[in-house]
C-alpha positions as MATLAB code, in Angstrom:
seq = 'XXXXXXXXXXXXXXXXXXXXXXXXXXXXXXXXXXXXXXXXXXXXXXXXXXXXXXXXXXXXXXXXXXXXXXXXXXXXXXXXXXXXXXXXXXXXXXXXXXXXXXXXXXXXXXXXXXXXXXXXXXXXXXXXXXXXXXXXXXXXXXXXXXXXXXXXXXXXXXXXXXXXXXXXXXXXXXXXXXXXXXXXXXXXXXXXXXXXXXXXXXXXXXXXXXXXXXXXXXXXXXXX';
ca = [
      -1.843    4.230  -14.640;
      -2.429    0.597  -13.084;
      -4.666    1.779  -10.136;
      -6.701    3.460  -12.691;
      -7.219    0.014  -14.861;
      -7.482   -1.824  -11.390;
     -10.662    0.816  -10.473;
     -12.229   -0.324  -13.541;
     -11.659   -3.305  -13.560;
     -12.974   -3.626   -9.950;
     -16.040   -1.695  -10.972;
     -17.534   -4.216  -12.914;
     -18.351   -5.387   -9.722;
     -18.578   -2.887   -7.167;
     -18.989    1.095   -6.586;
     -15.674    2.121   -6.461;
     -14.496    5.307   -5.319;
     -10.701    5.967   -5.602;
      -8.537    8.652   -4.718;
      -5.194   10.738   -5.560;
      -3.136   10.514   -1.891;
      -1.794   13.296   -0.657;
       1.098   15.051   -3.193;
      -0.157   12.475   -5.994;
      -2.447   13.120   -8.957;
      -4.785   15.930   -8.555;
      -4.501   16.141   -4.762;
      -3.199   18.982   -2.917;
      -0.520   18.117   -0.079;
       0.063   19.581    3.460;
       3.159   19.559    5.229;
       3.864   18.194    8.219;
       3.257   14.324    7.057;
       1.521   12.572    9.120;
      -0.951    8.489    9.103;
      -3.328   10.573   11.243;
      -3.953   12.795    7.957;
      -4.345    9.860    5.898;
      -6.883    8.300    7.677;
      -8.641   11.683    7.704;
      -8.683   11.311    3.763;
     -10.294    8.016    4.104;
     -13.152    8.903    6.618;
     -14.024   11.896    4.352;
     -14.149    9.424    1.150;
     -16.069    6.894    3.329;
     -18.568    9.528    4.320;
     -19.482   10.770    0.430;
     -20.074    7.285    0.154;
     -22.446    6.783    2.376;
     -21.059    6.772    5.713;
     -19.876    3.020    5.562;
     -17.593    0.978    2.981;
     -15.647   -2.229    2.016;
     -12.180   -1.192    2.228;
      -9.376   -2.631   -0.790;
      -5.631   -1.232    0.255;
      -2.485   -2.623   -2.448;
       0.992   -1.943   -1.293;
       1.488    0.611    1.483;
      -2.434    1.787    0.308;
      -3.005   -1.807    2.763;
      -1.364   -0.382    5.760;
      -3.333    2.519    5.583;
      -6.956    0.244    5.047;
      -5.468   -1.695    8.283;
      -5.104    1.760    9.982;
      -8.325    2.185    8.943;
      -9.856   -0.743   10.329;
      -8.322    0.266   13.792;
      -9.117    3.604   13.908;
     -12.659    4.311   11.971;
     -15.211    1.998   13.904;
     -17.738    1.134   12.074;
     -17.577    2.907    9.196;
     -15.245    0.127    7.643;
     -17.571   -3.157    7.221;
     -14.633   -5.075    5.410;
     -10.744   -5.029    4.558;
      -8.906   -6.706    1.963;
      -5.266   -6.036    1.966;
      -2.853   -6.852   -0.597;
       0.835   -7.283   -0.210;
       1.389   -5.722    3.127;
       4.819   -4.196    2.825;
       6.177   -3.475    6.577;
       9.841   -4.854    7.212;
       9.729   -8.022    8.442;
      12.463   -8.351   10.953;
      15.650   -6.031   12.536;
      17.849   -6.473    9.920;
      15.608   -5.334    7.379;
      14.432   -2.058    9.061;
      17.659   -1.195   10.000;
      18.687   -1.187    6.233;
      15.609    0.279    5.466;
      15.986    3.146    7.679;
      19.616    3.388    5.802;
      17.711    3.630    2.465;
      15.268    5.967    4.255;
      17.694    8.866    4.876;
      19.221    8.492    1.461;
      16.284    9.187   -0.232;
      14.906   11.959    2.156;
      18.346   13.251    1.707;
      17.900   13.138   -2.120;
      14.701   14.411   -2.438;
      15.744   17.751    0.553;
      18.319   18.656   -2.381;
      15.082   18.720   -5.492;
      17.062   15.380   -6.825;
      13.758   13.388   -7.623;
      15.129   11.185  -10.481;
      18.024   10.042   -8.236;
      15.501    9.667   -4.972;
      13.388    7.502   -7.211;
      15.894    5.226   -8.709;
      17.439    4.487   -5.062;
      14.505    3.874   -3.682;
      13.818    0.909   -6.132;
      16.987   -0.372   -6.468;
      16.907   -0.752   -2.148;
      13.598   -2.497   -2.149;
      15.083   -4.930   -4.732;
      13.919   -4.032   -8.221;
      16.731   -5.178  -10.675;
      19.398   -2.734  -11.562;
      18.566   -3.223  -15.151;
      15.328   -2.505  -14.726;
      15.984    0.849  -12.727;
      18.093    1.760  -15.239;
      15.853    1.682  -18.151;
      13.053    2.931  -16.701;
      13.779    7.017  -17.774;
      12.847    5.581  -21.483;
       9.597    4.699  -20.656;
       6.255    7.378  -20.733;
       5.418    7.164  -17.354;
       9.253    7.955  -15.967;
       7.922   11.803  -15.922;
       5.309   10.630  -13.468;
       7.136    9.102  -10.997;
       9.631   11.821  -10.838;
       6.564   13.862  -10.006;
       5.626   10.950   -7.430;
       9.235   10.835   -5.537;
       8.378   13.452   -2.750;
       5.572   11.057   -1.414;
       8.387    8.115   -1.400;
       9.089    9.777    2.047;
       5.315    8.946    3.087;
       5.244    5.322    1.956;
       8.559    4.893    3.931;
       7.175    6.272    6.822;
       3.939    4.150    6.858;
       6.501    0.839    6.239;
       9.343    1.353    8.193;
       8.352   -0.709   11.190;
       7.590   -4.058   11.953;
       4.306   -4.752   11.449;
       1.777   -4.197   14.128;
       1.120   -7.039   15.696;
      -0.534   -6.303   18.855;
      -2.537   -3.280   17.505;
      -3.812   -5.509   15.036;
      -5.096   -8.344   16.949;
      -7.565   -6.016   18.280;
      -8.801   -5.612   14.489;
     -12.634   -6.701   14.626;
     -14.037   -6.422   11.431;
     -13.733   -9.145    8.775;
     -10.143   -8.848    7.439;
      -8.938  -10.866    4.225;
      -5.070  -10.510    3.984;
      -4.096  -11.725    0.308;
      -0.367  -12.342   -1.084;
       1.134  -12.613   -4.404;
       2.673  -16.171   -4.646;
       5.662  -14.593   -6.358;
       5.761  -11.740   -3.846;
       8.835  -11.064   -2.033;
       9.426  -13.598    0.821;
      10.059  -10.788    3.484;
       5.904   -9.729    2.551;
       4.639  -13.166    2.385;
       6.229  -13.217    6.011;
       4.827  -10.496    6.842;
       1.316  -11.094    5.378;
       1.302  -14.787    7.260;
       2.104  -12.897   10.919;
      -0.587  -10.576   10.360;
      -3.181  -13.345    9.342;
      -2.432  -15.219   12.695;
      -2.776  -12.364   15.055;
      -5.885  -10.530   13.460;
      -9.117  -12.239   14.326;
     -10.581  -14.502   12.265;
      -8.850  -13.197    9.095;
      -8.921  -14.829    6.010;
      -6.091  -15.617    4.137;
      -4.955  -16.434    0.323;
      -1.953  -16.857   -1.599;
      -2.467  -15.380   -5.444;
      -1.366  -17.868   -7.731;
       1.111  -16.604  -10.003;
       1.156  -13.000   -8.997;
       3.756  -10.975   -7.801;
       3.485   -7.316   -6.055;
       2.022   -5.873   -9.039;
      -1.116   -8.236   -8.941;
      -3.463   -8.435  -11.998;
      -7.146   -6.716  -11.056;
      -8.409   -9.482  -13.538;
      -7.134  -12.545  -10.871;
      -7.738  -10.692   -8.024;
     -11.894   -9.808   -8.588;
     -13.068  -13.268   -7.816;
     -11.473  -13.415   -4.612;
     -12.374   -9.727   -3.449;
     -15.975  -10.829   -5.026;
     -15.830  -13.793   -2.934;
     -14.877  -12.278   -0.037;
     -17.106   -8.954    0.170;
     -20.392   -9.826   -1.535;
];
């Protein structure tokens, strides 16, 4: 799995301690969903390491390390979020909301496979692409995954935060992938202005799916 090869790549450098999310891996899930239990998970991982951590979030794993950073004091000395994914104007959040239903509808009727491949054909990934991906290994995994698609929706499905997040305190580094999509680079640049004294970098030649190997220095850099 690519988190797993990012963790070790990442420890090389740091203590890392990484986690399944609720209804992923080895972790258990309880229903209603909700960011509040999230955050829980990430306080309880803070405190068995120590009390007080550097936070690293990829993906819709950065909206929850900005939730975080709002919500857990102290305990978070520094966040570095990659590729924040929250729609970046109306248009797109009322399409994603479209896309939302389809694939809660999908997944209320056990139709994982078809949840999946709707979900990445709506947030853009080639039709080619979605197609072949049943022949490779890791297809039986993210069939597994789809129920939590409904979580990741929910945690992206607004604009992003802009007023909560200029209350952020801590030191924040906001990084995007050069060849990210333009509605996250948007995103990413909105959230740099507002947060205080953020830092922010542009990955050269990365996309979403950014190699652990180019992004060390800069989390390095930024955190040591």
């Amino acid at each position: 799995m690519p988190i797993v090869q990012d963790a070790k790549v990442f420890s090389t450098e740091f203590t890392v301690y990484n986690y399944d999310r609720r209804g992923r891996g080895d972790s258990g899930d309880t229903l209603p969903y909700s960011i509040e239990r999230e955050i829980e998970d990430i306080e309880a991982m803070i405190d068995i390491a120590g009390g007080k951590a550097y936070l690293y979030g990829h993906s819709s794993g950065a909206v929850l390390a900005l939730e975080a950073s709002l919500r857990l004091g102290n305990k978070v000395i520094k966040a570095a979020l990659y590729d924040l994914p929250y729609v970046h104007n109306e248009a797109e959040k009322a399409d994603y909301e479209k896309l939302g239903e389809s694939v809660r509808n999908l997944l209320s009727e056990g139709k994982n496979a078809a949840a999946m491949k709707t979900f990445l054909k709506g947030i853009g990934m080639p039709k080619i692409f979605v197609w072949i991906l049943p022949l490779f290994p890791g297809w039986g995994i993210m069939k597994a995954l789809a129920p939590t698609l409904a979580y990741d929706i929910a945690l992206t499905q607004d604009l992003p935060p802009l007023e909560r997040a200029a209350r952020i305190s801590l030191p924040t580094y906001i990084i995007v992938g050069e060849k990210s999509p333009s509605s996250v680079q948007d995103v990413s640049n909105k959230l740099a202005k507002v947060i205080p004294n953020a830092k922010f970098s542009q990955l050269a030649g990365q996309d979403h799916m950014a190699d652990a190997k180019a992004l060390l220095p800069l989390l390095t850099d930024f955190l040591k």
